[in-house]
C-alpha atoms as an extended CHARMM CRD file, in Angstrom:
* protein
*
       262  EXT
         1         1  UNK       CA            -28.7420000000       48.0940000000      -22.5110000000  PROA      1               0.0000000000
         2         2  UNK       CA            -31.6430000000       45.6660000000      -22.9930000000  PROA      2               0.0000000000
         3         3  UNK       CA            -33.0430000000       43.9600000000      -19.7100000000  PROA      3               0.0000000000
         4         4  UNK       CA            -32.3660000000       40.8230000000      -21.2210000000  PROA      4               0.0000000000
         5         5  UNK       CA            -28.8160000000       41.7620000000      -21.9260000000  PROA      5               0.0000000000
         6         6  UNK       CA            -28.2420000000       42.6280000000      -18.3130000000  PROA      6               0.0000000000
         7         7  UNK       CA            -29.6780000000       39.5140000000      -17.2180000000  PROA      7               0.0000000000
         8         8  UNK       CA            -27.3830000000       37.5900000000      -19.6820000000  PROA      8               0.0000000000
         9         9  UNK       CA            -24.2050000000       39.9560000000      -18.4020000000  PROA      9               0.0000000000
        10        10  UNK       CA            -25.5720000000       39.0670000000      -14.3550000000  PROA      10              0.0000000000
        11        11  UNK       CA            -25.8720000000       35.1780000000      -15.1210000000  PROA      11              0.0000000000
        12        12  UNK       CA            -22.1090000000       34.8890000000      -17.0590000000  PROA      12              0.0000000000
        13        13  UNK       CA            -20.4890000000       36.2620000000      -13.6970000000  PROA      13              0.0000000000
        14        14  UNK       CA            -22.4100000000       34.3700000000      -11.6660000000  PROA      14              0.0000000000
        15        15  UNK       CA            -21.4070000000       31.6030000000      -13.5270000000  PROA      15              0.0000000000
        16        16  UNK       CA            -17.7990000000       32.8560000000      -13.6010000000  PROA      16              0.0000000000
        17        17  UNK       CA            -17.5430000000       33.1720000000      -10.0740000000  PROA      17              0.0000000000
        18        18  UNK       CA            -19.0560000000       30.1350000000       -9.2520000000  PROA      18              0.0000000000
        19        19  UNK       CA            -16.3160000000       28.0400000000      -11.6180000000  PROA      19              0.0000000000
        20        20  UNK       CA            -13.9100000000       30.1700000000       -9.8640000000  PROA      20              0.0000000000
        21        21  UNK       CA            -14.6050000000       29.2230000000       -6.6270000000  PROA      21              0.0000000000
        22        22  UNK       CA            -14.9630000000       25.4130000000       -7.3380000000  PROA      22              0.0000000000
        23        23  UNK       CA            -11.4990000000       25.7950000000       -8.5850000000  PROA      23              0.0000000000
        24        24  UNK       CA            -10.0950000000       27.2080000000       -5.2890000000  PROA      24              0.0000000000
        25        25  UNK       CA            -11.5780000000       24.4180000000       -3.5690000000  PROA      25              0.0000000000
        26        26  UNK       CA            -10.1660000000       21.3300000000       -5.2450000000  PROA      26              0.0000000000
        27        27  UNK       CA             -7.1590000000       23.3870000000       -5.1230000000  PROA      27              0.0000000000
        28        28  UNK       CA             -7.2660000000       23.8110000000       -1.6400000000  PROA      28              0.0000000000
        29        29  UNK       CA             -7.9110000000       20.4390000000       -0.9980000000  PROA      29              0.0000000000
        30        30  UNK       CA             -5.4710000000       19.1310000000       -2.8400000000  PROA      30              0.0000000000
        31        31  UNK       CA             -2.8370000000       21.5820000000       -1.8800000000  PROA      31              0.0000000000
        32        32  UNK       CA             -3.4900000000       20.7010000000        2.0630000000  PROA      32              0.0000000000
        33        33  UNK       CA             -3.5730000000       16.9890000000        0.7130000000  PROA      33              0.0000000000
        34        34  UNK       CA              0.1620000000       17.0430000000       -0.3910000000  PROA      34              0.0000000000
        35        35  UNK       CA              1.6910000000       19.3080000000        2.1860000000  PROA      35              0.0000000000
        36        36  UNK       CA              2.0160000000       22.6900000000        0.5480000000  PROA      36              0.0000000000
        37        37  UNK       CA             -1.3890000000       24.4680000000        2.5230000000  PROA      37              0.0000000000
        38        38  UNK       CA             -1.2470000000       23.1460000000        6.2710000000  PROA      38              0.0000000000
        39        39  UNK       CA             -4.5830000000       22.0600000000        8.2080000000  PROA      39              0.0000000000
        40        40  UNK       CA             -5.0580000000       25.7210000000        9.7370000000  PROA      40              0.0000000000
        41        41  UNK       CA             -4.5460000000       27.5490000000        6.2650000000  PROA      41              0.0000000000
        42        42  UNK       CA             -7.2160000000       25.2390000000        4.6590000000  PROA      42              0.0000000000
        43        43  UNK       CA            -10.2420000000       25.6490000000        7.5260000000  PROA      43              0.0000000000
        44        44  UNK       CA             -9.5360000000       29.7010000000        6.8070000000  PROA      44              0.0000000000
        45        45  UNK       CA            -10.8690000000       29.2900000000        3.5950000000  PROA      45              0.0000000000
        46        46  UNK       CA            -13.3160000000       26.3600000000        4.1900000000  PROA      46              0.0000000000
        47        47  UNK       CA            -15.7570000000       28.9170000000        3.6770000000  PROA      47              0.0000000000
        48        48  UNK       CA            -15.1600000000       31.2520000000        1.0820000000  PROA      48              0.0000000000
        49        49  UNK       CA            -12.8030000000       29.8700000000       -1.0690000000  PROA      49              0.0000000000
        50        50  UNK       CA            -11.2670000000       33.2680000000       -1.8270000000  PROA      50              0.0000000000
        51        51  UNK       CA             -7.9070000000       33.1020000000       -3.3700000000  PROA      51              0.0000000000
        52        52  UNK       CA             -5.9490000000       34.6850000000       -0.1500000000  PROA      52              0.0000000000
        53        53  UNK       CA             -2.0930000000       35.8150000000       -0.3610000000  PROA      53              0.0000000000
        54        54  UNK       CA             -1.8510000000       32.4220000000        1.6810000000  PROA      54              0.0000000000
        55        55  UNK       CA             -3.0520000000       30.2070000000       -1.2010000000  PROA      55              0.0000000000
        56        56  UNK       CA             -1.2250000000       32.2910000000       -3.5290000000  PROA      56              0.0000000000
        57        57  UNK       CA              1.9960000000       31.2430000000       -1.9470000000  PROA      57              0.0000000000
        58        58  UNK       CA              0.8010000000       27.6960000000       -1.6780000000  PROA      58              0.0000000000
        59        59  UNK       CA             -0.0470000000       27.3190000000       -5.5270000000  PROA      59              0.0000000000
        60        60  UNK       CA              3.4050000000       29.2120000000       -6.7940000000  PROA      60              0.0000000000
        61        61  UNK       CA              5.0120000000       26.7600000000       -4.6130000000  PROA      61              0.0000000000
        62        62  UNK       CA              3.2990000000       23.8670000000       -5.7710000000  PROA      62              0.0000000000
        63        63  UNK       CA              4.6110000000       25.5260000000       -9.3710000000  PROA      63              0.0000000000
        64        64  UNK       CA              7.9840000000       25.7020000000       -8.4980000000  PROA      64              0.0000000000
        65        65  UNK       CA              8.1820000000       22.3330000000       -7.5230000000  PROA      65              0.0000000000
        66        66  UNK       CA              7.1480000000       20.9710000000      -10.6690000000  PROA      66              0.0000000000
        67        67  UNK       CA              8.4790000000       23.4370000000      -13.0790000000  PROA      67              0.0000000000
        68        68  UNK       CA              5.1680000000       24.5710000000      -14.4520000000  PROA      68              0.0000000000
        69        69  UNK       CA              4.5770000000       28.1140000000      -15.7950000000  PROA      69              0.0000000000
        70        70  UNK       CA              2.5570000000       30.7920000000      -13.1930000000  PROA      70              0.0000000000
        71        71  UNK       CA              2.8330000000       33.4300000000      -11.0240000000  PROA      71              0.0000000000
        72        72  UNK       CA              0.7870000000       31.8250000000       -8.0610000000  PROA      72              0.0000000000
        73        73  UNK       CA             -2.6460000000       31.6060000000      -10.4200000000  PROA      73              0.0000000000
        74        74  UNK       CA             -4.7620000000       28.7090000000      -10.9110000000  PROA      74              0.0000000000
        75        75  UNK       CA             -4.1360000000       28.4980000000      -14.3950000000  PROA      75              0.0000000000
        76        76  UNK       CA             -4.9170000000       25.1520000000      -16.8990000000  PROA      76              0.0000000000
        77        77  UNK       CA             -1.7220000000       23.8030000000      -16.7510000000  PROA      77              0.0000000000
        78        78  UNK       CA             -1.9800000000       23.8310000000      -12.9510000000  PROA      78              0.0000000000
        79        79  UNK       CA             -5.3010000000       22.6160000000      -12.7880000000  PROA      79              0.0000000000
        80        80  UNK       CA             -4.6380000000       20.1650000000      -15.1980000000  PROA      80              0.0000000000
        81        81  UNK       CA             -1.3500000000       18.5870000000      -13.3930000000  PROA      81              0.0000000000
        82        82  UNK       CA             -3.5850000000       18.4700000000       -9.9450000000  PROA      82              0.0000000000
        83        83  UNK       CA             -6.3430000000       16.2200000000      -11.4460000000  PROA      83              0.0000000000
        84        84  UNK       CA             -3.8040000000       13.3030000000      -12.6120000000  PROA      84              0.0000000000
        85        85  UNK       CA             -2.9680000000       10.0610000000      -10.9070000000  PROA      85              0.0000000000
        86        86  UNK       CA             -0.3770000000        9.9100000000       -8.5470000000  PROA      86              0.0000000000
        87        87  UNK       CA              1.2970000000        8.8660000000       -5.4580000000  PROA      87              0.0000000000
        88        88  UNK       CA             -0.3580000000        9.2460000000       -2.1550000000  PROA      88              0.0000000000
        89        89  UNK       CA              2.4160000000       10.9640000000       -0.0980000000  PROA      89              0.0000000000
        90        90  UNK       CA              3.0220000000       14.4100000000        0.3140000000  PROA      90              0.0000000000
        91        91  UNK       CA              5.3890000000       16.3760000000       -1.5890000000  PROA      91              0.0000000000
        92        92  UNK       CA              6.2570000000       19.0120000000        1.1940000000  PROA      92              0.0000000000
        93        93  UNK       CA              7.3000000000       16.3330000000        4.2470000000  PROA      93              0.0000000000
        94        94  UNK       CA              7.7080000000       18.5680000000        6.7950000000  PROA      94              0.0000000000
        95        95  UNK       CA              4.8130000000       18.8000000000        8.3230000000  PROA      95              0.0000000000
        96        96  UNK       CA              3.8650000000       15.2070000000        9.1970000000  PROA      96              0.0000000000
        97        97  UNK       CA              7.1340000000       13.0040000000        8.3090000000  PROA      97              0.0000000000
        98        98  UNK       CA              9.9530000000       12.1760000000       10.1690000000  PROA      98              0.0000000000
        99        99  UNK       CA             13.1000000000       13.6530000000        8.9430000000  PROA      99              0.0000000000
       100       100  UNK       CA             14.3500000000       12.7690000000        5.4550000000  PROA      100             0.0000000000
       101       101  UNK       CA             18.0560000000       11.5490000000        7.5550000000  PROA      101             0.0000000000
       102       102  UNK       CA             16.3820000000        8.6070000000        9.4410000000  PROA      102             0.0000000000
       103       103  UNK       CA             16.9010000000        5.2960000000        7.0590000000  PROA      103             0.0000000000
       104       104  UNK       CA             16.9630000000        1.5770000000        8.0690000000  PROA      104             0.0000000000
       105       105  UNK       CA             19.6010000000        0.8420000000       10.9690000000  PROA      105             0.0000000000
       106       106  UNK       CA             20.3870000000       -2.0250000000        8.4600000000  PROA      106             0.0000000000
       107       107  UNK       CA             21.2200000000       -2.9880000000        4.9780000000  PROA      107             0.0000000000
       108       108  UNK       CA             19.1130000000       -6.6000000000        4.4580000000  PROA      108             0.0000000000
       109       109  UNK       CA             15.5700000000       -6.0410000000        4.8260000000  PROA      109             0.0000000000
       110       110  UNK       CA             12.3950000000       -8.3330000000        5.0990000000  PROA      110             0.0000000000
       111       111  UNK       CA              9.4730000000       -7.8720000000        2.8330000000  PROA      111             0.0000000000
       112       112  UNK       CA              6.0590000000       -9.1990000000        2.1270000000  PROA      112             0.0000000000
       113       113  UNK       CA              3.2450000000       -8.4890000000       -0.2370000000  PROA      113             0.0000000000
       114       114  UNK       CA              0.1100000000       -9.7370000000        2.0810000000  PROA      114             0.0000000000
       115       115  UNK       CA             -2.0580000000      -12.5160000000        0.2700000000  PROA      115             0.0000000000
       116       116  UNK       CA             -0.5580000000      -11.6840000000       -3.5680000000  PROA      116             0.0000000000
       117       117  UNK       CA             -0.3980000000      -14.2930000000       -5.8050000000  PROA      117             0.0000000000
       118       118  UNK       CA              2.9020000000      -15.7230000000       -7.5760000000  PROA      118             0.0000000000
       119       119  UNK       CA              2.3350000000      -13.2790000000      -10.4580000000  PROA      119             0.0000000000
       120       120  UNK       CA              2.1500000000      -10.1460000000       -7.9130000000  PROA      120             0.0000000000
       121       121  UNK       CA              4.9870000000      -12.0170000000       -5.7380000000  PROA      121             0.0000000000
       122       122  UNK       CA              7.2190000000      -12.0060000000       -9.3460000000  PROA      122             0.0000000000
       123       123  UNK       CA              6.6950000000       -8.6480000000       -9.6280000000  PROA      123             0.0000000000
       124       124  UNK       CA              7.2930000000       -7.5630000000       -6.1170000000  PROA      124             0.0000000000
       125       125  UNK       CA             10.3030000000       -8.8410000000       -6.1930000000  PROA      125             0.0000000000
       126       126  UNK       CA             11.6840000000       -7.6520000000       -9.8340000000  PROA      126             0.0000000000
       127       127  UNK       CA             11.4660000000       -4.0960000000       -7.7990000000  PROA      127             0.0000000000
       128       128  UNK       CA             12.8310000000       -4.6760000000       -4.6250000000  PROA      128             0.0000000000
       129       129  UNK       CA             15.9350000000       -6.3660000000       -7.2950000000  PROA      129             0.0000000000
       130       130  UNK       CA             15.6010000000       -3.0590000000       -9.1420000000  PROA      130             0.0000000000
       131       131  UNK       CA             16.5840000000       -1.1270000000       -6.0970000000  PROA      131             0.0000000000
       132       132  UNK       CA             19.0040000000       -3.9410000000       -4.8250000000  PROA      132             0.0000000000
       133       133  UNK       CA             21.1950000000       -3.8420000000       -7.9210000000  PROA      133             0.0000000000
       134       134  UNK       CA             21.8330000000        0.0260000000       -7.4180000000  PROA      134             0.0000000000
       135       135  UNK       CA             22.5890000000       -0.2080000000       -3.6620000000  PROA      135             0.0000000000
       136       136  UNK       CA             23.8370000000       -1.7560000000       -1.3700000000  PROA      136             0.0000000000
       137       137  UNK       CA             20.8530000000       -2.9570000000        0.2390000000  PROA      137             0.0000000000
       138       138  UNK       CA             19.3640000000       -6.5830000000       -0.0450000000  PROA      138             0.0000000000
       139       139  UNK       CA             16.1120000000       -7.9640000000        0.6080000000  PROA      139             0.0000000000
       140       140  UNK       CA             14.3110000000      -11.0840000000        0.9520000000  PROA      140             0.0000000000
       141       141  UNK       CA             10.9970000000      -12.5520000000        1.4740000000  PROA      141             0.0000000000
       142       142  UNK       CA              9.1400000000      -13.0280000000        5.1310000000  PROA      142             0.0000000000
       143       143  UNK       CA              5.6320000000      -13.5590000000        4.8960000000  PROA      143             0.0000000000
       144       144  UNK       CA              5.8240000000      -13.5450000000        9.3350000000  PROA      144             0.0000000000
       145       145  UNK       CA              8.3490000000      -10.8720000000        9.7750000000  PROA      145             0.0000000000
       146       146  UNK       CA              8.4450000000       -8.5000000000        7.4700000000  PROA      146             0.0000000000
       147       147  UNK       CA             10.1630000000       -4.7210000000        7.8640000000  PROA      147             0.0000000000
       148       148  UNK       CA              8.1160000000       -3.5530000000        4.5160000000  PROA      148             0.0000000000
       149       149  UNK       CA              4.6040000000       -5.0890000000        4.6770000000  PROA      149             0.0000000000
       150       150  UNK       CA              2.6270000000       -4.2680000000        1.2060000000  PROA      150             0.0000000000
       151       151  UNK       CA             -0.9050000000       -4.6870000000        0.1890000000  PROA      151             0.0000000000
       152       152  UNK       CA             -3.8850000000       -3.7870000000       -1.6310000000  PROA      152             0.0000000000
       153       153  UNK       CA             -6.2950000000       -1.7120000000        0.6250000000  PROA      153             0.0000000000
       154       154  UNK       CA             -9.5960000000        0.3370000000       -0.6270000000  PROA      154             0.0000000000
       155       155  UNK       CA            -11.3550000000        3.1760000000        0.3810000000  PROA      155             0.0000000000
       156       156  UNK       CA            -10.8590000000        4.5730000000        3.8760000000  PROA      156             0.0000000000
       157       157  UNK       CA             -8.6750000000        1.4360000000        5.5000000000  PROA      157             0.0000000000
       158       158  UNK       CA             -6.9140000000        0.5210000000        8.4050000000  PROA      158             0.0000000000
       159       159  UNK       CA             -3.7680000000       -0.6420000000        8.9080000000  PROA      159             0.0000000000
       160       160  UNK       CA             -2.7590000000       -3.7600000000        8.6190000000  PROA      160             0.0000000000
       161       161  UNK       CA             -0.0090000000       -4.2330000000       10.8650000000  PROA      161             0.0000000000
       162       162  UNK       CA             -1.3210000000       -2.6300000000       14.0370000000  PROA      162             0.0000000000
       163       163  UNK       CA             -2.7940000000       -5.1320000000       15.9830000000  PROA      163             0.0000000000
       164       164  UNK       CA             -5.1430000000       -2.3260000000       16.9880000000  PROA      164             0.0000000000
       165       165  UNK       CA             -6.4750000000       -1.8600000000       14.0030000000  PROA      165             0.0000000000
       166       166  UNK       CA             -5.9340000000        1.7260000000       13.3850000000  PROA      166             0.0000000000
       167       167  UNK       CA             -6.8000000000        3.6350000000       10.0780000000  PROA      167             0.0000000000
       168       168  UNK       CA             -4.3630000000        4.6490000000        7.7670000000  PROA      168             0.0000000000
       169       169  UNK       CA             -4.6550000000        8.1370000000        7.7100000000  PROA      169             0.0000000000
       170       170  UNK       CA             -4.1790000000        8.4030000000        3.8630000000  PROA      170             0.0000000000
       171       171  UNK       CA             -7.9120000000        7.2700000000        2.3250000000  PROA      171             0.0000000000
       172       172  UNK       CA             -7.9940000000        6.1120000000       -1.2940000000  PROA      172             0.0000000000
       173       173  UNK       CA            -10.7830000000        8.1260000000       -3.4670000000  PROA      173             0.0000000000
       174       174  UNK       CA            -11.2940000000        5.8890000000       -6.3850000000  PROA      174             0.0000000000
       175       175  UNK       CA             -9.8570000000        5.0460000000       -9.4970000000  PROA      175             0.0000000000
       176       176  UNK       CA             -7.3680000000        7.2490000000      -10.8170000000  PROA      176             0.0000000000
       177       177  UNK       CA             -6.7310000000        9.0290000000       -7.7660000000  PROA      177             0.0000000000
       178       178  UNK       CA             -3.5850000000        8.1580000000       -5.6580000000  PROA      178             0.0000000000
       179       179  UNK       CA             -2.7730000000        4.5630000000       -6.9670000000  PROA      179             0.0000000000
       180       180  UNK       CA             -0.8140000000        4.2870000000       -3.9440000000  PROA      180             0.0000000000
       181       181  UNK       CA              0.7280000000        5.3110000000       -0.8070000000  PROA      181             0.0000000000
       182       182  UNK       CA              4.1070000000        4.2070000000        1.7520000000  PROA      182             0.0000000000
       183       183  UNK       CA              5.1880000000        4.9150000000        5.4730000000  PROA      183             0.0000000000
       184       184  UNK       CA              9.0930000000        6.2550000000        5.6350000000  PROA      184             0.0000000000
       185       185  UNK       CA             11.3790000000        4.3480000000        7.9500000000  PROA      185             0.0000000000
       186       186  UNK       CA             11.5070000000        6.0980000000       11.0120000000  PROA      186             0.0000000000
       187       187  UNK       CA             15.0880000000        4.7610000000       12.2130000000  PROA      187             0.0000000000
       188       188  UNK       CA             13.7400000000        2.1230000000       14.4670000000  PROA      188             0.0000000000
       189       189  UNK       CA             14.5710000000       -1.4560000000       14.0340000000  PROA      189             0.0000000000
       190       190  UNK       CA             11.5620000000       -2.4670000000       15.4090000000  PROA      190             0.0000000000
       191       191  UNK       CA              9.3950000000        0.1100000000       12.5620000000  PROA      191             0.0000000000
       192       192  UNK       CA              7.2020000000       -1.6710000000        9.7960000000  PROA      192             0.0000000000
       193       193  UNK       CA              6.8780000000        0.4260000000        7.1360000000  PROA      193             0.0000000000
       194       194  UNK       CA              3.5270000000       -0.3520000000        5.1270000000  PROA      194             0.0000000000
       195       195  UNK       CA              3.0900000000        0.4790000000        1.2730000000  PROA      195             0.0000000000
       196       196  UNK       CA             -1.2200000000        0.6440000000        0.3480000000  PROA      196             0.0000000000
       197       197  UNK       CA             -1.8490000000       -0.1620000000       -3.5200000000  PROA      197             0.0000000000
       198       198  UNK       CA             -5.6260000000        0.9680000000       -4.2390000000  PROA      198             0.0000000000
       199       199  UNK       CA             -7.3240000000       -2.4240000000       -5.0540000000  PROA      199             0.0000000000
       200       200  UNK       CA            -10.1420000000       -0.1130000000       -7.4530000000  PROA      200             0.0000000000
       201       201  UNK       CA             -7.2290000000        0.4140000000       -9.7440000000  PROA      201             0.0000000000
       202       202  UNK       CA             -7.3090000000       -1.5220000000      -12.9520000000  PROA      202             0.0000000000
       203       203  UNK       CA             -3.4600000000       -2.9570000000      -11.8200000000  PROA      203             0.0000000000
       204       204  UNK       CA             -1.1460000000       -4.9640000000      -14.9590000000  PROA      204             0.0000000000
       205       205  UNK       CA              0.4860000000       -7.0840000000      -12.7150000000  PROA      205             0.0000000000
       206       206  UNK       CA              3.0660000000       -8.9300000000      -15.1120000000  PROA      206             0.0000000000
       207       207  UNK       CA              6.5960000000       -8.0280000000      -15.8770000000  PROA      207             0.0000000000
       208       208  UNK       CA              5.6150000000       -6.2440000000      -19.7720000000  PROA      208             0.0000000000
       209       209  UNK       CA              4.4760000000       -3.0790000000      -21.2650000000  PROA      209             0.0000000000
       210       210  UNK       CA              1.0080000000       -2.3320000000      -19.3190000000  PROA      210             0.0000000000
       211       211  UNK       CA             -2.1690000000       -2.0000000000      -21.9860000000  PROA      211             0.0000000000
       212       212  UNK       CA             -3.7160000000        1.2410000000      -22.0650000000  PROA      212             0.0000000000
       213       213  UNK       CA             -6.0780000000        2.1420000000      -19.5010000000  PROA      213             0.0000000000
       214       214  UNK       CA             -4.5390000000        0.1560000000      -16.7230000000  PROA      214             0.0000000000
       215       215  UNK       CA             -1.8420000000        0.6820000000      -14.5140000000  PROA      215             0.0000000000
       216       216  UNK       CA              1.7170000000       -1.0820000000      -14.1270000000  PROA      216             0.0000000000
       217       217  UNK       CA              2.6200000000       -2.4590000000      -10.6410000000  PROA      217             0.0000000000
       218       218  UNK       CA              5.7920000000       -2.9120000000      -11.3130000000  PROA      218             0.0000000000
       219       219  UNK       CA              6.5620000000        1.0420000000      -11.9920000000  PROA      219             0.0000000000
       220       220  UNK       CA              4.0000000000        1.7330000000       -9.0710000000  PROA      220             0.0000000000
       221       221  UNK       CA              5.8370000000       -0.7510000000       -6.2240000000  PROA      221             0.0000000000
       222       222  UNK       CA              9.1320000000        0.4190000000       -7.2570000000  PROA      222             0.0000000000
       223       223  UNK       CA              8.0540000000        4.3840000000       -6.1990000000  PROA      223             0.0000000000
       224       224  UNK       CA              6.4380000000        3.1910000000       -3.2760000000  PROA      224             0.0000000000
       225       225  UNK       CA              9.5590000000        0.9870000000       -2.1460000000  PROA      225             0.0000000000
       226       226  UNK       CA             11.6650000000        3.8570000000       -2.7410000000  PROA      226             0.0000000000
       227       227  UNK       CA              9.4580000000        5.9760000000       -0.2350000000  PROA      227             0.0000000000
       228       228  UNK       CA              9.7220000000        2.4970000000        2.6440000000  PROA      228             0.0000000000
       229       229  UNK       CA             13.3770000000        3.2120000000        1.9290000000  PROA      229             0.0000000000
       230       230  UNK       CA             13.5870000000        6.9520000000        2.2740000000  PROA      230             0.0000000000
       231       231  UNK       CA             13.0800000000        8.6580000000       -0.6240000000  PROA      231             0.0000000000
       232       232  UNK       CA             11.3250000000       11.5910000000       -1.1670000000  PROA      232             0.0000000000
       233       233  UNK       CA              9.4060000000       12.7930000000       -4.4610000000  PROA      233             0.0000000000
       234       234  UNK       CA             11.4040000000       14.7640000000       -7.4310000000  PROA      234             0.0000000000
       235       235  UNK       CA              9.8710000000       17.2750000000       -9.7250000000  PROA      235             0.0000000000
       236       236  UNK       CA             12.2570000000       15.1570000000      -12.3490000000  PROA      236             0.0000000000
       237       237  UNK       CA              9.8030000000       13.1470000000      -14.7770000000  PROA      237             0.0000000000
       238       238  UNK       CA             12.2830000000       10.9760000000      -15.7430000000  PROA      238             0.0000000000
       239       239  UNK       CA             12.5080000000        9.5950000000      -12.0050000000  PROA      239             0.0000000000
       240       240  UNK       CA             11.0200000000        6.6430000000      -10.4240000000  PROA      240             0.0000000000
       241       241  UNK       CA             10.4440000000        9.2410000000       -7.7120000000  PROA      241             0.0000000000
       242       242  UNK       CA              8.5970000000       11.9320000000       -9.3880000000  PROA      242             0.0000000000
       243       243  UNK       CA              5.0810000000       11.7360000000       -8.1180000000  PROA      243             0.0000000000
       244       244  UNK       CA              2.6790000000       11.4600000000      -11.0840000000  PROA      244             0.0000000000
       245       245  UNK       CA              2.0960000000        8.4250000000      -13.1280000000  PROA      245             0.0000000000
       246       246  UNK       CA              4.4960000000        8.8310000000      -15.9440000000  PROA      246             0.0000000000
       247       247  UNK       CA              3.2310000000        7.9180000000      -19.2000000000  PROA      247             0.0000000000
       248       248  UNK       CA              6.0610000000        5.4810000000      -20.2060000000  PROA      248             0.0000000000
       249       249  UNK       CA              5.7290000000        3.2530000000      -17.6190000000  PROA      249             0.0000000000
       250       250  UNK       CA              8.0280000000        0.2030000000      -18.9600000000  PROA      250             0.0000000000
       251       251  UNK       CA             10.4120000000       -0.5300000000      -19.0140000000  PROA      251             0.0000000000
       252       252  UNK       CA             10.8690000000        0.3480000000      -15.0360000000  PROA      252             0.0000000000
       253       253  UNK       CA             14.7680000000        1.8250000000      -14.7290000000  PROA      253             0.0000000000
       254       254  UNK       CA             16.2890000000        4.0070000000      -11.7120000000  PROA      254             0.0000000000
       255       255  UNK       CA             17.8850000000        7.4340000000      -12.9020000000  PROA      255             0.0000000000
       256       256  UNK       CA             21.3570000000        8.3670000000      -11.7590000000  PROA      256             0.0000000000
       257       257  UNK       CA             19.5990000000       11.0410000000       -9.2420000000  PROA      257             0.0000000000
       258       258  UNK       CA             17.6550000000        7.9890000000       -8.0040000000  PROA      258             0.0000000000
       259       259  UNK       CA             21.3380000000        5.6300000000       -7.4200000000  PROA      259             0.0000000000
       260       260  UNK       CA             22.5790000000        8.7210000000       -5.4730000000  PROA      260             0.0000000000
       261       261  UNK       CA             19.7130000000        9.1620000000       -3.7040000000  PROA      261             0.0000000000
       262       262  UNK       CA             19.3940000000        5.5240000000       -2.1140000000  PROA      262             0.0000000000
């Protein structure tokens, strides 16, 4: 073999390995990111990247839990799944959440959309009615008091209930990222649950079919509301819980698994 042929041969590997490792660390990132590699799992591999038996297990889970083909590999479709928009909170709860059993200790709520205009206000409401009809939960509007306080935050941002100012712990990255992110009740009455819609979205705020390249509140605020009230995410596409942006996204309707759920 030529000299130049080995030095061909020695520069495809390194390239090789070098896509392979960039791989395993937006994987990694991502997987610690939604709750299926904890905190210590993640700094193991901060500096290799190698793909261990524990990443393995974290990658077939995150698999399983949407139904896509693999054995534990980083293969396209995986890849491909992990670099679309979605919701902001963890799929595997454990970890940081409070159990999935603590819900509201009552059935009329309080909400508020901080400084939105009546369009945004319109819409707000069309999905807290959305969840209202298939429940038996009401809600109305208190711009003082409310128990679920929404807004749009940007970037790494605080919270804006605490009067202390403290930063929310779940930092927006951009457009077509995480379009959004919500707090579970924690069972006390006194708990304000915030929902954070990414202001650098490109957000179709009225009550019709969104235009491409933009995103629909409506869809968006009804997930997030279903997290203030409880819910989990679904690996079911047809829910309003499943994770990902779906790409019908109007109109907005709540599956039977969704009715049972609330």
């Amino acid at each position: 073999m030529s000299l130049a042929r080995v030095i061909t041969c020695a520069i495809i590997i390194v390239i090789a390995v070098n896509c392979k490792s960039s791989e395993n660390k937006i994987a990694i990132s991502y997987l610690q990111k939604y709750g299926y590699l904890d905190n210590s799992g993640a700094q193991r591999f901060s500096s290799s990247y190698n793909t261990t038996q524990e990443l393995h297990r974290a990658v077939s889970l995150f698999q399983e839990f949407y139904r896509l083909p693999g054995d534990g590999e980083l293969n396209e479709e995986t890849l491909n799944r992990m670099g679309k928009p979605r919701c902001g909170v963890e799929d595997i709860l454990e970890r940081t959440f409070a159990p999935l059993s603590d819900k509201w200790p009552r059935k009329h709520l309080k909400w508020n959309f901080h400084l939105a205009n009546d369009i945004i206000l319109k819409t707000t409401r069309a999905a807290f009615d959305l969840w209202a009809a298939n429940s038996s939960l009401t809600f109305e509007r208190d711009s003082l008091n409310p128990d679920i306080l929404i807004s749009f935050r940007e970037g790494r941002h605080a919270m804006l209930y605490s009067r202390r100012n403290e930063p929310c712990l779940s930092a927006f990255r951009g457009p077509n990222g995480d379009v959004a992110y919500a707090f579970f009740p924690t069972g006390d009455p006194n708990f304000v649950s915030e929902v954070h819609v990414d202001k650098a979205e490109t957000w179709h705020i009225q009550l019709t079919k969104n235009p491409r390249g933009t995103y629909n509140l409506l869809q968006t605020l009804t997930h997030e509301i279903g997290h203030a009230l409880g819910l989990p995410h679904t690996f079911r596409e047809d829910s309003v819980m499943f994770a990902f942006v779906p790409e019908k996204t109007f109109p907005v309707q709540l599956t039977l698994e969704d009715v049972l759920s609330i």
